[in-house]
Residue frames as a rotation matrix with the C-alpha (Angstrom) as fourth column:
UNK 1
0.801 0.038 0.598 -202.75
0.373 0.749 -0.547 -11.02
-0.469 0.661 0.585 72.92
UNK 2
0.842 -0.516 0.160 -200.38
-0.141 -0.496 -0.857 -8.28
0.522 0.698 -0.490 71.37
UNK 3
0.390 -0.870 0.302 -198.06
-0.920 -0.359 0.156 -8.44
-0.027 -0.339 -0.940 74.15
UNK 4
0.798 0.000 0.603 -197.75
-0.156 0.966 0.207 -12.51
-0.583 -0.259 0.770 73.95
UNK 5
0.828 -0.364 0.427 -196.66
0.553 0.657 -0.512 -12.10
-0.094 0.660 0.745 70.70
UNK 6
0.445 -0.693 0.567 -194.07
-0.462 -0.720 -0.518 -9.28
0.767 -0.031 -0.641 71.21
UNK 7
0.464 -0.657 0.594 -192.67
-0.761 0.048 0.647 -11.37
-0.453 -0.753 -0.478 74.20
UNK 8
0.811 0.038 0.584 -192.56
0.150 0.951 -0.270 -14.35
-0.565 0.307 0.766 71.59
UNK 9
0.877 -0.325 0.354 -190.80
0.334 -0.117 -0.935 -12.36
0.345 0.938 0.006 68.98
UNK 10
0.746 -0.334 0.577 -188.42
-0.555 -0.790 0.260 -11.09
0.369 -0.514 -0.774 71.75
UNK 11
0.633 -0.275 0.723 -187.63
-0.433 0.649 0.626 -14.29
-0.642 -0.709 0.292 73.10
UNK 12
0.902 0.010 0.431 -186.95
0.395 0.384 -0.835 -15.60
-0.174 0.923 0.343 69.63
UNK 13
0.743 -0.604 0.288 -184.50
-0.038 -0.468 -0.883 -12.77
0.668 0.645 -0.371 68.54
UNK 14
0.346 -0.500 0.794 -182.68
-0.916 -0.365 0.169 -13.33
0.205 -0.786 -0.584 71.76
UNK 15
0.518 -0.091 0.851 -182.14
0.067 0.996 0.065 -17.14
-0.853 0.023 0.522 71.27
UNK 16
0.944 -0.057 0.324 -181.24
0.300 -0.255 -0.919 -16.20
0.135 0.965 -0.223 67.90
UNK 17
0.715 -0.568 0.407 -178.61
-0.501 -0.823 -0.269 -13.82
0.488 -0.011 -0.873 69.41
UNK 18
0.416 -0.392 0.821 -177.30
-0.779 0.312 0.544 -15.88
-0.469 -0.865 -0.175 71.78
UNK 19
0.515 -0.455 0.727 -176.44
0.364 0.883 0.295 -18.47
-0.776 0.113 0.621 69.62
UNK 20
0.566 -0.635 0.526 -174.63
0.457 -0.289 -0.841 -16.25
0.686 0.716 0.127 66.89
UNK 21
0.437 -0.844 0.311 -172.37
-0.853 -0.498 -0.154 -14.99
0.285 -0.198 -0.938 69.78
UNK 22
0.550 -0.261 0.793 -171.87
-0.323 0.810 0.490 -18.34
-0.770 -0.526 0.361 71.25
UNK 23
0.626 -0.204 0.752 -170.83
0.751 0.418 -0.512 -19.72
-0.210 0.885 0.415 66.93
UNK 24
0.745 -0.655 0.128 -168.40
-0.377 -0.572 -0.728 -16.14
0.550 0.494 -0.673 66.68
UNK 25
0.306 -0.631 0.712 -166.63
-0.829 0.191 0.526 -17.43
-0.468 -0.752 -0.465 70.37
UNK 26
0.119 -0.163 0.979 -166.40
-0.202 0.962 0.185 -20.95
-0.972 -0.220 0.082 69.40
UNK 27
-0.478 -0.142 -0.867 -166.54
-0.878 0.097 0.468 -20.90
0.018 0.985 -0.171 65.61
UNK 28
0.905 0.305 -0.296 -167.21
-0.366 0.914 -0.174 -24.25
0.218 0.266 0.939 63.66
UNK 29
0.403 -0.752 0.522 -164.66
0.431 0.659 0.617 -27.26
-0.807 -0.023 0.589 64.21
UNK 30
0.604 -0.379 -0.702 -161.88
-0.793 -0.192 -0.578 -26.57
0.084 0.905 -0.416 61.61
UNK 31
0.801 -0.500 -0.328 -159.67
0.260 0.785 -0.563 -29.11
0.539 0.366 0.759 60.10
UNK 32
0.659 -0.745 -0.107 -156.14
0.009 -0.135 0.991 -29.22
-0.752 -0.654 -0.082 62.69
UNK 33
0.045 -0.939 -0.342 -153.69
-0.987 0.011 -0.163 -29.45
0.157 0.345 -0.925 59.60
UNK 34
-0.411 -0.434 0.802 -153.18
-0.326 0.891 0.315 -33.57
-0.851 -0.132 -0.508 60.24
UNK 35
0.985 0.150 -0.090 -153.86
-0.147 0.428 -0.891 -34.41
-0.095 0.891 0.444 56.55
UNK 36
-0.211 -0.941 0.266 -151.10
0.094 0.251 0.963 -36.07
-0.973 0.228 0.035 54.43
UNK 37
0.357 0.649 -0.672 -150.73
-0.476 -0.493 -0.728 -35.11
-0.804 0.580 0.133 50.92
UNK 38
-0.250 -0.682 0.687 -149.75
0.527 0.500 0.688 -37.93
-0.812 0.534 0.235 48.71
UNK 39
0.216 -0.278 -0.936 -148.94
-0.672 -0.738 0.065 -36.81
-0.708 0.615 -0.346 45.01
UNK 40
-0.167 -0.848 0.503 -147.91
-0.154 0.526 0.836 -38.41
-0.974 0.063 -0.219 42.36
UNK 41
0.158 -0.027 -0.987 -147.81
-0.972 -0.181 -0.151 -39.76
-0.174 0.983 -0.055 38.47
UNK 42
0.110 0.035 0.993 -148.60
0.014 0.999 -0.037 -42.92
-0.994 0.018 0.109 36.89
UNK 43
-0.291 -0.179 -0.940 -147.17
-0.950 -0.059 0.305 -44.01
-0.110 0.982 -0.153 33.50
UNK 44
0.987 0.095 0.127 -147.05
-0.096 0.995 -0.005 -47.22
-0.126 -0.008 0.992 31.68
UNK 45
0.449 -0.855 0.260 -144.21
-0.389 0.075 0.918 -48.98
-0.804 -0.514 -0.299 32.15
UNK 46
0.323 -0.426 0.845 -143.38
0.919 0.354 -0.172 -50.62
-0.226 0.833 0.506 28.22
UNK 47
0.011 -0.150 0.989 -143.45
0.834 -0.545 -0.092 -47.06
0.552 0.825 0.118 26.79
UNK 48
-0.542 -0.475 -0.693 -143.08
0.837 -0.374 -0.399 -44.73
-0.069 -0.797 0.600 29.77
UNK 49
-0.410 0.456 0.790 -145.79
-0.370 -0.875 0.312 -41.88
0.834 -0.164 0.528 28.72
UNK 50
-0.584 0.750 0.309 -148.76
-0.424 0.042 -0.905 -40.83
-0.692 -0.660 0.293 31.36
UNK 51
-0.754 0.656 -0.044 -151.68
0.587 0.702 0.404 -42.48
0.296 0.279 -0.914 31.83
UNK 52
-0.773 0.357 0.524 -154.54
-0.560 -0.773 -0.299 -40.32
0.299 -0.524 0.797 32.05
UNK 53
0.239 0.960 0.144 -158.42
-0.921 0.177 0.348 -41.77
0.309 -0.215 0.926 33.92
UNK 54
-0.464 -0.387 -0.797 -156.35
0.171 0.844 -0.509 -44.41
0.869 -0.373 -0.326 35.99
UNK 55
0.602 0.686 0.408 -158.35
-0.275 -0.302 0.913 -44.57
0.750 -0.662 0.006 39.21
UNK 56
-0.453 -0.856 0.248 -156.19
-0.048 -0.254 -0.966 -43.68
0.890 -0.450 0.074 42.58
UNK 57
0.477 0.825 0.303 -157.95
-0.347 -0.140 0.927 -45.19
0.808 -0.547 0.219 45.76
UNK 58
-0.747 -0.535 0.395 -156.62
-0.592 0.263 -0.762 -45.45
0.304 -0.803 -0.513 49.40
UNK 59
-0.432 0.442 -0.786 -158.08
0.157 0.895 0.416 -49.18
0.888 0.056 -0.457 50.35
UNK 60
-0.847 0.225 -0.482 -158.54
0.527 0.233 -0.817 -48.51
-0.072 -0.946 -0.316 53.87
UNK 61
-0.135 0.878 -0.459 -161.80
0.063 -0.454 -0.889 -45.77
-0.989 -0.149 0.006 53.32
UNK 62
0.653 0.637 0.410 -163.78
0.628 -0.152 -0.764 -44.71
-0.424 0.756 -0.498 49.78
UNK 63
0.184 -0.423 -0.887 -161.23
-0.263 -0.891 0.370 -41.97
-0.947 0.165 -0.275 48.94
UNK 64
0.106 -0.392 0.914 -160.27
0.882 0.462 0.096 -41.78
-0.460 0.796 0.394 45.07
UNK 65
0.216 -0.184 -0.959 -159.19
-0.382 -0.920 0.090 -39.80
-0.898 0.347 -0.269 42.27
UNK 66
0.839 -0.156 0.521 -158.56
0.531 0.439 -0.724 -40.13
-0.116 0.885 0.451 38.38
UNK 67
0.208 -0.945 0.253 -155.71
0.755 0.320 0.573 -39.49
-0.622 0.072 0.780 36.96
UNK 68
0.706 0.357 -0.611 -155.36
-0.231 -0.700 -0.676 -36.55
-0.669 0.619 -0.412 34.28
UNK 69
0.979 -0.203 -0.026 -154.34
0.046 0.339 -0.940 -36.48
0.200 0.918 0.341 30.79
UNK 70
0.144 -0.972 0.183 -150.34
-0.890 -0.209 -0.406 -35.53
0.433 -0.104 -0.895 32.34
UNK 71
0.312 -0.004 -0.950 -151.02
0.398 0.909 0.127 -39.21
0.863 -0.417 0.285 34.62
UNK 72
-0.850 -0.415 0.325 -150.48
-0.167 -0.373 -0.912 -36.82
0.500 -0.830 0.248 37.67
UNK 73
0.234 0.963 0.130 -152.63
0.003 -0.135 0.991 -37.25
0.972 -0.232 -0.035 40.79
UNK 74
-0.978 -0.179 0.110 -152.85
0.003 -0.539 -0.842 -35.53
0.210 -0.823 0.528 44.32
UNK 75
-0.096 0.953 -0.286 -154.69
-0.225 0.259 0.939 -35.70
0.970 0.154 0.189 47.41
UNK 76
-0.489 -0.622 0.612 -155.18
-0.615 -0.252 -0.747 -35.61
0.619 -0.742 -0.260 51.10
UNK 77
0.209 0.488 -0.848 -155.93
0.202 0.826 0.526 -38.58
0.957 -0.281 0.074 53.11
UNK 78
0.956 0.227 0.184 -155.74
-0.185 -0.019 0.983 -39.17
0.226 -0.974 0.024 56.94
UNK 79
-0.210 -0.786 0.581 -152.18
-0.909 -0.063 -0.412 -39.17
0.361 -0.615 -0.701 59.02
UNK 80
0.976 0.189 0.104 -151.46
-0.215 0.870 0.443 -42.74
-0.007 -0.455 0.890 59.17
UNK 81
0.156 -0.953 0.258 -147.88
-0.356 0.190 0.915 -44.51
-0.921 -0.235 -0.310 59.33
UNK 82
-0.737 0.002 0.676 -148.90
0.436 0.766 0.473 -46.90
-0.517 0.643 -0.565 56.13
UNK 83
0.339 0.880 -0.332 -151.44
-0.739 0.031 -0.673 -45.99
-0.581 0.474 0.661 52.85
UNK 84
-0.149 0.171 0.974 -152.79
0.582 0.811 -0.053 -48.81
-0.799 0.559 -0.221 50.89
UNK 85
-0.129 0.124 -0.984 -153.13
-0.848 -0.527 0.044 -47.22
-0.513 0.840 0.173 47.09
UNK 86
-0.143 0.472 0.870 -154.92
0.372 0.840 -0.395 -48.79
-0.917 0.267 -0.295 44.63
UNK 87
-0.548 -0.280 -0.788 -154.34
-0.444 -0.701 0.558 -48.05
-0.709 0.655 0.260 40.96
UNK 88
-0.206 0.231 0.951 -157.03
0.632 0.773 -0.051 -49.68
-0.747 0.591 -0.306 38.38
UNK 89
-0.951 0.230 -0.205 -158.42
-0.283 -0.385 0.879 -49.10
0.123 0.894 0.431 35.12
UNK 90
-0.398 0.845 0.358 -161.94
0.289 0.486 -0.825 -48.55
-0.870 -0.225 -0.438 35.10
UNK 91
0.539 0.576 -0.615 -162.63
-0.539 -0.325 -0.777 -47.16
-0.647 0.750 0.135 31.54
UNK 92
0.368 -0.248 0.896 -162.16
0.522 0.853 0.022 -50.37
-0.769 0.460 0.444 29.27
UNK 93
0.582 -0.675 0.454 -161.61
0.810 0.531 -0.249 -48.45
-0.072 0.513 0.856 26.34
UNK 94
0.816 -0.578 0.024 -158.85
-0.401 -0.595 -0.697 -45.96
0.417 0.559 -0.717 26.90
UNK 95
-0.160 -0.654 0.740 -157.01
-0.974 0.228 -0.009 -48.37
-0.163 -0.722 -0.673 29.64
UNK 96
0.908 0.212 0.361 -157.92
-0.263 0.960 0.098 -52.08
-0.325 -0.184 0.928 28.92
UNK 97
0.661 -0.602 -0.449 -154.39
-0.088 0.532 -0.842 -52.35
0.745 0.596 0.299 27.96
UNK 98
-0.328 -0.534 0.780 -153.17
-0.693 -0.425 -0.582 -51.93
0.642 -0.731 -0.231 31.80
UNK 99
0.190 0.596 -0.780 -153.31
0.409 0.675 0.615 -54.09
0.893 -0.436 -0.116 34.64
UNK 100
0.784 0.408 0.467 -154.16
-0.050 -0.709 0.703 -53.04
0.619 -0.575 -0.536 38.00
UNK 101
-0.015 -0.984 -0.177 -151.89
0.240 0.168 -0.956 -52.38
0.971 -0.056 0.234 40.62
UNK 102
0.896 0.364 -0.256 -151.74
0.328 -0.151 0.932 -52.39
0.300 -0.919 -0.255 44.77
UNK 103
0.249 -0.960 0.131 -149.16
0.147 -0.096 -0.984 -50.61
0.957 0.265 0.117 46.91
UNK 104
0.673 0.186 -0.715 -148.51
0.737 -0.244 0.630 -49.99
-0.057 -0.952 -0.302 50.41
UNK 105
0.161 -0.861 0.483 -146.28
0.135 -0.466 -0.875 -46.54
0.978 0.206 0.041 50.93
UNK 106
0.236 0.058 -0.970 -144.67
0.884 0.401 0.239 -45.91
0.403 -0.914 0.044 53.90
UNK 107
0.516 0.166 0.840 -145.05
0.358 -0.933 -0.035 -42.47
0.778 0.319 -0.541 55.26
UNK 108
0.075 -0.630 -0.773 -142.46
0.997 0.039 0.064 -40.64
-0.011 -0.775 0.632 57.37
UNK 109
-0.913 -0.203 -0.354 -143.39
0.294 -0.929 -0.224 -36.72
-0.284 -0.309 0.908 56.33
UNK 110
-0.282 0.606 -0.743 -146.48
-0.238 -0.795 -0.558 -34.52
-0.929 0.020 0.369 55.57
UNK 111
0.395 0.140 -0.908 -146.28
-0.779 -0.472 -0.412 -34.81
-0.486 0.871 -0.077 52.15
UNK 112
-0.459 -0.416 0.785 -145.32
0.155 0.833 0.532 -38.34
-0.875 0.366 -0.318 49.92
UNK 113
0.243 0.414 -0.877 -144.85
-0.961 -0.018 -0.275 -38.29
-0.130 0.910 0.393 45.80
UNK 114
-0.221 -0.340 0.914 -144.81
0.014 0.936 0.351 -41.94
-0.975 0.090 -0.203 44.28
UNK 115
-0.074 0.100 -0.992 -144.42
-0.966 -0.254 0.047 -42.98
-0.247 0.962 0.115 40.90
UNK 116
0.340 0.307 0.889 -146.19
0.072 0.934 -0.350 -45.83
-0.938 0.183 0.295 39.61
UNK 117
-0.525 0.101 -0.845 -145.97
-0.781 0.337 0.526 -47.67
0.338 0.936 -0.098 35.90
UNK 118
0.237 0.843 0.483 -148.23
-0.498 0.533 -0.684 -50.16
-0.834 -0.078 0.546 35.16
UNK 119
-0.603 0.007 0.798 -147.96
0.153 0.982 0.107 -53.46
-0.783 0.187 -0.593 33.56
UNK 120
0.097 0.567 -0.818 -149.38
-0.992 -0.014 -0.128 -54.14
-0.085 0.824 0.561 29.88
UNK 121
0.691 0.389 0.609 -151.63
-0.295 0.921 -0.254 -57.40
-0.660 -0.004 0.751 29.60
């Protein structure tokens, strides 16, 4: 009976082993570097300050961000040729004086800043 479990606990720590040398060789997947980092700043466009808690969403998947209080926002999305960007106002009052906005940019490096302004109803 003792030796069952001593071949169990053997077998065990060897499986065990074997798969932490197999995860040091091979690691986990890492990311390859093919992100694109758009950037950018959104004012309004009567009075030119930032907008801060504008929401920044690439149409084609869930991705988003808010704006901060400077109206700056950054992010990495998939390597594509084209992003859709979606700018709205979802907090009524510190933005209900803004109307949303769609864009398409067209990407040709790594890295793409865009400045938006936004329309006042």
């Amino acid at each position: 009976m003792n030796r069952n479990i001593l071949k169990r606990i053997i077998g065990g720590l060897s499986f065990t082993s074997a798969l932490f040398v197999f995860q040091a060789c091979y690691g986990t997947p890492q990311d390859l570097g093919l992100d694109l980092l758009v950037e950018g700043q959104v004012k309004s466009s009567g009075s030119n300050l930032p907008l801060e808690g504008i929401k920044v969403s690439v149409i084609e998947n869930d991705q988003y961000v808010f704006t901060d209080e400077k109206g700056k926002f950054g992010f990495y999305a998939p390597v594509s040729d084209s992003i859709n960007l979606a700018f709205e106002v979802v907090d009524s009052t510190q933005n209900s004086l803004y109307l949303s906005k769609d864009t398409v940019l067209d990407v040709k490096a790594d890295r793409v800043y865009v400045d938006i302004k936004l329309d006042e109803k």
